[in-house]
N, C-alpha and C positions, 0 to 999 in steps of 0.2 A: 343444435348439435354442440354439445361441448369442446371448447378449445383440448387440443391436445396437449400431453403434457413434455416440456422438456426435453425427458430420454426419449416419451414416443417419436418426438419432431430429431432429436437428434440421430435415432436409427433408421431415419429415413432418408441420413443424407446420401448422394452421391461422391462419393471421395476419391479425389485425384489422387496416384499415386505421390508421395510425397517429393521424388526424383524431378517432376515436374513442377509442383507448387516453388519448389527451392529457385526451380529453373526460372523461375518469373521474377527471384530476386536477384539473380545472376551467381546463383550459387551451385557451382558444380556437385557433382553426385561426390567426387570424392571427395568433400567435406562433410557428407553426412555418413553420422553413424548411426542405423536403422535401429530402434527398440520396436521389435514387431514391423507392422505392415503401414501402422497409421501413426507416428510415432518415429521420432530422430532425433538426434543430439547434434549441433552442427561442430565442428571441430573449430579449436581457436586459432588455427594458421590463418581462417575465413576475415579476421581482425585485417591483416595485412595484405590478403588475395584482392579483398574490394576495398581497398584506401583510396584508391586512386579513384574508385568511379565517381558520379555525379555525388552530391547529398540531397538528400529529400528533401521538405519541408517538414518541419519538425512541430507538431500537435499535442498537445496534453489535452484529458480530457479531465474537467473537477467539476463540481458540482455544489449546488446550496449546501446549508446545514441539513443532513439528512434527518428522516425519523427512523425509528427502530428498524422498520423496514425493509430501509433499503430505497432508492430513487432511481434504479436501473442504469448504473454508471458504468458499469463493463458491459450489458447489451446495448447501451450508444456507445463506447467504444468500437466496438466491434460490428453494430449495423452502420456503423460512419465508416468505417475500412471499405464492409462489403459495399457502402453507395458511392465510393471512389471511381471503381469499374465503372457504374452504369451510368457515370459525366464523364467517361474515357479517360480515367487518370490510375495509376497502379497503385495501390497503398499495401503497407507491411503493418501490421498491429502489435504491439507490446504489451505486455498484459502480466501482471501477479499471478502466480499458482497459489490453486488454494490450501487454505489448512485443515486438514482431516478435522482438527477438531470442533470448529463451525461446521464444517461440512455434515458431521454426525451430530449435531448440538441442536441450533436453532435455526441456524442461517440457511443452512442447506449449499449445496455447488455455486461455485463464482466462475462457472463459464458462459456468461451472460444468459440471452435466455429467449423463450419464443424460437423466431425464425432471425435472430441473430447469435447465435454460439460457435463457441469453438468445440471443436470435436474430434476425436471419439470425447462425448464426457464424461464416461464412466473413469480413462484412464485419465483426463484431468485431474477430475476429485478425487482420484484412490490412488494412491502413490505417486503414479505417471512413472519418470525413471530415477525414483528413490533420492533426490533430489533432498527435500526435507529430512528423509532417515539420515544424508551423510549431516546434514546441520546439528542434527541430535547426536551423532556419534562424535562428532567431532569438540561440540560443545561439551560431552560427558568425558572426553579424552581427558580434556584440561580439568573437570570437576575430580575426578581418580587422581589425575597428578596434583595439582591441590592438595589432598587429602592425605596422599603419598607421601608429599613431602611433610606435610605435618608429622605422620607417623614415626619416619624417619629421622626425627628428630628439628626440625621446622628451621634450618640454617639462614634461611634469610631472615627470620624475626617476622612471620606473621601474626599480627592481631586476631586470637580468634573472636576479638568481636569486632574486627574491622573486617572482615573477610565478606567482599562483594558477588562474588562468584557462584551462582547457584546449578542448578542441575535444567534439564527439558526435556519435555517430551509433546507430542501430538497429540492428544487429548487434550478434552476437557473432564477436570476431574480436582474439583473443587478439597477434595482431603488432603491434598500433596504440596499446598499451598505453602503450610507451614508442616516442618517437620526435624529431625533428631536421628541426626546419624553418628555412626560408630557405638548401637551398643552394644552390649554385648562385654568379651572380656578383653585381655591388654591388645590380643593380635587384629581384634575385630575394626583400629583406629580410633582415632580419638573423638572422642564425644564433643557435638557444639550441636548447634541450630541451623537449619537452612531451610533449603522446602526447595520446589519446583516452579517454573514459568514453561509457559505453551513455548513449543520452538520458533513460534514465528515471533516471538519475543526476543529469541534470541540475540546478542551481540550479534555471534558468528553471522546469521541470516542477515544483519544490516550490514555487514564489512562482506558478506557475501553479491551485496545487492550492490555494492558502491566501489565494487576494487573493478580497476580497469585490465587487471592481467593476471596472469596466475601469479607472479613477482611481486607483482602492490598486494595481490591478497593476502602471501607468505608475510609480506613485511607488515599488514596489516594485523594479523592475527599475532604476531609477536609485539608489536603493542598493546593488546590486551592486558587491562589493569584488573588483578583478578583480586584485591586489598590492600592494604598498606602495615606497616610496621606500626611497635606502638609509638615509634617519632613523628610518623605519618609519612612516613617514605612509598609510594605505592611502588608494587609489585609486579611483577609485568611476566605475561608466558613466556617471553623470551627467556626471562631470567630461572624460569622452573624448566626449560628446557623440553614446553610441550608445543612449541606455535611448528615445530617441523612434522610433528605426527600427523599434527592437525588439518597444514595441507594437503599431505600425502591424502588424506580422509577425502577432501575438497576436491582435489584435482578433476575428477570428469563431472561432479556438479557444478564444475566451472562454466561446462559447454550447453550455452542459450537449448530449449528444449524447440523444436519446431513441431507443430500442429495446422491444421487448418480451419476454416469458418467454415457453416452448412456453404457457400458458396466460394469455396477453396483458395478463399482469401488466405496468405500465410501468418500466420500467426506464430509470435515468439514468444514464449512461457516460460519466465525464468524469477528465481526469489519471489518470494512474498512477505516482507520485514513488518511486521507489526504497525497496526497503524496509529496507535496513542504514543507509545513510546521511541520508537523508531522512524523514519522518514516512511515509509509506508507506499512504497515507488517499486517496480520493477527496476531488473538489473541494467547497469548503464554496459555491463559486453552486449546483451542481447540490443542496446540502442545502438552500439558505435557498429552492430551488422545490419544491422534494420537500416539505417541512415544510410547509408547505401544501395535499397535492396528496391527503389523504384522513387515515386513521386513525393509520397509522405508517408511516412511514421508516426502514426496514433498509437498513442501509449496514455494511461490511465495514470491516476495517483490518487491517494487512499482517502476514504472522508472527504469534508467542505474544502472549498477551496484556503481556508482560514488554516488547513491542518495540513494536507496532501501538498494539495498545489503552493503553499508557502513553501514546503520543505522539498517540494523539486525545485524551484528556483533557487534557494538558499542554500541547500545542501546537493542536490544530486547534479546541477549543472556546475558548481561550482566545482565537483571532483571530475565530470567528466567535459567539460570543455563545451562543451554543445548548447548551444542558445534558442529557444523555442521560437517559433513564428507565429502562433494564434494559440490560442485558450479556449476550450468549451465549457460552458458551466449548464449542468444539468439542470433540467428543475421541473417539478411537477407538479399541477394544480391539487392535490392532496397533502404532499407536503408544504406547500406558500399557506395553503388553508391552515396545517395544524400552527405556522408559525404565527400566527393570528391571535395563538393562547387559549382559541376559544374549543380546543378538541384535545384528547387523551387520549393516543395512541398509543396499543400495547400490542407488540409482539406475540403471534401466534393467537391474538381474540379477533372477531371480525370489528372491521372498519366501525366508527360510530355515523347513523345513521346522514345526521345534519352534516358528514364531512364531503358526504354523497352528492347533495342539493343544491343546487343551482345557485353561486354565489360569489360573482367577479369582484365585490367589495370586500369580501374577505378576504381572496386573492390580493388583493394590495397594499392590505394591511398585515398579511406574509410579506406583500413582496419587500418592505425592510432586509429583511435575508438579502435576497439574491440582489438589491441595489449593491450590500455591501460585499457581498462574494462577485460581483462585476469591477465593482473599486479595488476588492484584492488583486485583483488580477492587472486593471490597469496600474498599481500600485508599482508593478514590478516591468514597465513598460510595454507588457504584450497586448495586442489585441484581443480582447472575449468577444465568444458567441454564442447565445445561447439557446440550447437544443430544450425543447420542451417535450418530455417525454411525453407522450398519450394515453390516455388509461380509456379505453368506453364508457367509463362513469363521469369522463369530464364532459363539459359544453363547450360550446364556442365562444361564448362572452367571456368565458374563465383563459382559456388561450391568447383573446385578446388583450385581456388586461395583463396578460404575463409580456406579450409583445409589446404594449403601451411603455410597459418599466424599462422595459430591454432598451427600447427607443431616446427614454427618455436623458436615457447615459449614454445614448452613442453608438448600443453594440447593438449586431444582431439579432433576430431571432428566427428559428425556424422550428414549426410543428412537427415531429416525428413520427411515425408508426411503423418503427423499424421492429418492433415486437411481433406483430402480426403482418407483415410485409415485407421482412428482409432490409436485403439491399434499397432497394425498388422504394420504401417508406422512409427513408432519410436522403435521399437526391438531393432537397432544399434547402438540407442540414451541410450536405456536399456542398455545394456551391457559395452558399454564405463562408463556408470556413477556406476554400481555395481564394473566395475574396479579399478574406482577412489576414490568410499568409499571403500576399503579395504585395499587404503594408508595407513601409519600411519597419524593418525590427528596431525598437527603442529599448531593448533588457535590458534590464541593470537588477545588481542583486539588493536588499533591502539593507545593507552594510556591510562595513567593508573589514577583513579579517585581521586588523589592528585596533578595533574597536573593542571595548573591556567587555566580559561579559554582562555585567549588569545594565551596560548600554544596552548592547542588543536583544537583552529580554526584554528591555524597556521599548526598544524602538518596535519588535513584535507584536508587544500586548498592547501598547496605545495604537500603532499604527493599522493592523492588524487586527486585531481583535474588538479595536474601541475604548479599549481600558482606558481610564484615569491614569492610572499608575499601577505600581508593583510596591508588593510586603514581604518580606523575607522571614521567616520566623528563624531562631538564635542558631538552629542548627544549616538551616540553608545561608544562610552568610558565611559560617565557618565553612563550611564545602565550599564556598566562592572561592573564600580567601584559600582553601587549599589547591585548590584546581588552577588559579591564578599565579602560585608561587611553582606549581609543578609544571609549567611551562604549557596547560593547555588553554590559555588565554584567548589564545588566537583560533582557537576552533568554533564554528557557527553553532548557534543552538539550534536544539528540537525539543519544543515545551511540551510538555506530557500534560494534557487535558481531557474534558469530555470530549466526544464528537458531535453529542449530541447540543450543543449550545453555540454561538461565535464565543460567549463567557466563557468562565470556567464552572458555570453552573448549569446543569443538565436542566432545570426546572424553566431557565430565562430563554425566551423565544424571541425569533426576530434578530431585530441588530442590539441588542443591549447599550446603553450609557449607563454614566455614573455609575460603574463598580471597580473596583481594585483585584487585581491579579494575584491571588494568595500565595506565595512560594515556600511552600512545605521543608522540600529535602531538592538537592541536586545532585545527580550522579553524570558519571563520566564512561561516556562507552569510546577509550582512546583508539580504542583500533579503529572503529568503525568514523572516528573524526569527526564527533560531536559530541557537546553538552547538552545532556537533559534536565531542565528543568519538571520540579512535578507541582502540579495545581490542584490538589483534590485526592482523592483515593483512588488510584489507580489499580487493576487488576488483570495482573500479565499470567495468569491460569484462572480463566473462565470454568464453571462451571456447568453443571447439564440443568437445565429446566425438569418439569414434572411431564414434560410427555414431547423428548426429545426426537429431533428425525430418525436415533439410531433404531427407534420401535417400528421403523417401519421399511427400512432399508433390509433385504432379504435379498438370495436369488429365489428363482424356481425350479419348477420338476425338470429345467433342462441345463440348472446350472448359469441360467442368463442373471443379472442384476434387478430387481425390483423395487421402486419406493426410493430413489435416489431424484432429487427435486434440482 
């Protein structure tokens, strides 16, 4: 009998009314505000209603260098929530919304999966409560005024070839990449070059994911540098007079969305910022209510732990205050295999045959990876532990030898089958990680925010990454040197890379040495209060493959949803 799919196992669940799930965080009815029957917004007085109670224990869940994939980092997320209950402990989950435009592309839904999701999940993947549309409207607010002021005669002195500020939208749609506005005649605005990035690219969504109030966001969004002058003075939405619209736009996508798991674990669903170029973390309001709302807060971060979990340490705790207590790193005997070099996995073709067969020696010649995504993580003094996802095509000798590495640095490890078993298939996964947050906490952030930036790309890419060193090409030094004289020295980076390598090369498997960290171009997201560095080609508007999920996502003759994965 074939496994069910997804939406089948998610229309099967039993869902508490939502008035209850809250109530188990100690969250009164009157903080929520119902979208539908399955489906709430919690209001943001709930910040200051549970200050006072206990705090949780605070969990991230990261993972090896993934393959194309995928390594099932939000279903152990969220099958670890649901096997909190079934060792008597109460957990709250935090979790990214997804992006319509994987959703429709290749990747398909990120509300984990099996008999661990959140749900409903049709309203996860498809809008939810418009959350993402305010990102894109608000983003587009400030691309019109931009443009407006250009028209209007451009009083501050914009460079229209310094103009950083682009357009978004929720697709993918590979033609909008680069593109040529104002043509047309004199009233139509002025002609330059721009294009589009997916919204979860956005600024706005990473200052959305990282502002602690609706006040840090206002003040966030007014430090947006949307160019500079031809002196190189940058520009800022304050100063075009769009960061007030902007909020007003923002305001009730402020408020953390509430869901629950097939086992009516609460689930908080709030931003999904980009995971190459942005911190790639859900939002720190939907942590600082979660952290209050029972035992522990399992919350995910984007990509290996080299990408994700670097930049929730470095960037998202350091804006919100909170200090984690354990670290899970995923990892799967398919992907330790392919990091082995000896397999070529492609997205949407079936598995290769020998990645199937019976072989703990190539497991441990992946496990290079996950020794080093364990050292990530004690890098930054937290405990790991690591959840080995299950596939039925693995064996047991390939489990062992992923427990052997796990062992052999200290941390945990525990077998999961929280895919096809729920709650009930991660217990071990529970316990190991209540072990591990009851350490003493040792955090510390990997530098401290009087360090120049070219230190702390440096201290990333060698520490971090393995790198030798760092190269700058003539144009990313002068961006240093301008970003340093405009007083953003002191802000943390977030280096924009593959995900698919711990390098900066997609092709390098395992833990790489001996390579140098190539620095392109660096840009400045000030509101959002971080420098990005870029390593490589990056590509913030994805395009659709030749035989996309959208061919198959339809309803039926009753109007239900079909072919959503």
């Amino acid at each position: 009998m074939a496994f069910p799919s997804d939406l089948e196992i998610a229309r099967t669940a039993s869902l508490k009314p939502l008035s209850e799930v809250a109530a188990s965080m100690g969250i009164g009815e009157h903080l929520l505000e119902p979208y539908g029957e399955q489906v709430a917004k919690i209001k943001l007085e709930a910040l200051g209603e549970l200050a006072e109670r206990p705090r949780a224990k605070y969990v991230v869940v990261s993972a090896i260098t993934p393959t194309p994939l995928g390594e099932g980092k939000t279903t152990t997320t969220v099958g670890l929530g649901q096997a909190m209950r079934h060792i008597g402990k109460r957990a709250t989950v935090a979790v990214r919304q997804a992006s319509m435009g994987p959703t429709f592309g290749i990747k398909g839904g990120a509300a984990g999966g099996g008999y661990s999701q959140v749900v409903p999940m049709e309203r996860l993947n498809l809008h939810l409560t418009g959350d993402f549309h305010a990102v894109t409207a608000a983003h587009n607010m400030l691309s019109a005024i931009v443009d407006n002021h250009l028209h209007q005669g451009n009083a501050l002195g914009l460079s229209l070839d310094d103009i950083t500020w682009r357009r978004v939208l929720d697709v993918n749609d590979r033609a909008l990449r680069n593109i040529v506005v104002g043509l047309g005649g004199k009233e139509d605005g002025v002609t330059r070059q721009t294009g589009f990035d997916i919204t979860a690219a956005s600024e706005v969504m990473a200052i959305f994911a990282l502002a602690t109030s609706l006040a840090d966001l206002r003040a966030r969004l007014g430090r947006i540098v949307v160019g500079y002058t031809s002196a190189g003075a940058p520009v800022t939405a304050e100063e075009l007079r769009g960061a007030g619209a902007m909020a007003v736009i923002m305001r009730d996508a402020m408020k953390p969305n509430l869901l629950q798991t097939l086992e009516n674990t609460p689930v908080l669903v709030h931003a999904g910022p980009f995971g190459n170029i942005a911190h790639g973390n859900s939002s720190i309001v939907a942590d600082l209510i979660g952290i209050h709302g029972g035992d522990y807060l399992v919350t995910e971060s984007g990509f290996g732990a080299d990408m994700g979990a670097e930049r929730f340490f470095n960037i998202k705790c350091r804006s919100s205050g909170l200090t984690p207590d354990a670290a899970v790193v995923v990892a799967t005997v398919r992907a330790l295999k392919a990091h082995s070099g000896n397999h070529r996995i492609v997205a949407g073709k079936p598995l290769p045959e020998a990645l199937l067969a019976e072989n703990p020696d190539e497991v441990r010649v992946g496990g290079a990876n996950l020794a080093k995504q364990i050292e990530n993580i004690k890098l930054h003094g937290v405990t790991p532990v690591v959840a080995i996802n299950a596939f039925p095509t693995d064996h047991p000798s390939e489990w062992a030898a992923i427990e052997e590495i796990a062992a052999s640095l200290g941390a945990r490890a525990a077998v999961c089958q929280h895919f096809s078993e729920g709650g009930a298939g991660a217990t071990e996964l529970a316990e190991a990680v209540v072990e591990a947050a009851e350490e003493p906490s040792q955090f510390q952030m990997l530098y401290p925010d009087e360090m120049s930036l070219r230190d702390k790309i440096a201290t990333v890419a060698t520490k971090v990454y393995g790198a030798d060193g760092v190269s700058y090409s003539p144009v990313a030094s002068r961006q240093l040197d301008r970003y340093e004289a405009a007083g953003f020295g002191n802000l943390p980076v977030c280096i924009a890379k593959t995900h698919l390598s711990i390098s900066s090369d997609a092709s390098l498997k395992g833990a790489p040495t001996g390579w140098t960290l190539p620095v392109r171009e660096v840009r400045a997201s000030a509101g959002a209060g971080f420098v990005y560095p870029i390593a490589g080609d990056m590509r913030t508007m994805p395009g659709l493959g030749s035989n996309p999920a959208a061919f198959s996502i339809d309803l039926d003759a009753d109007g239900g949803i079909v072919g959503l994965n």
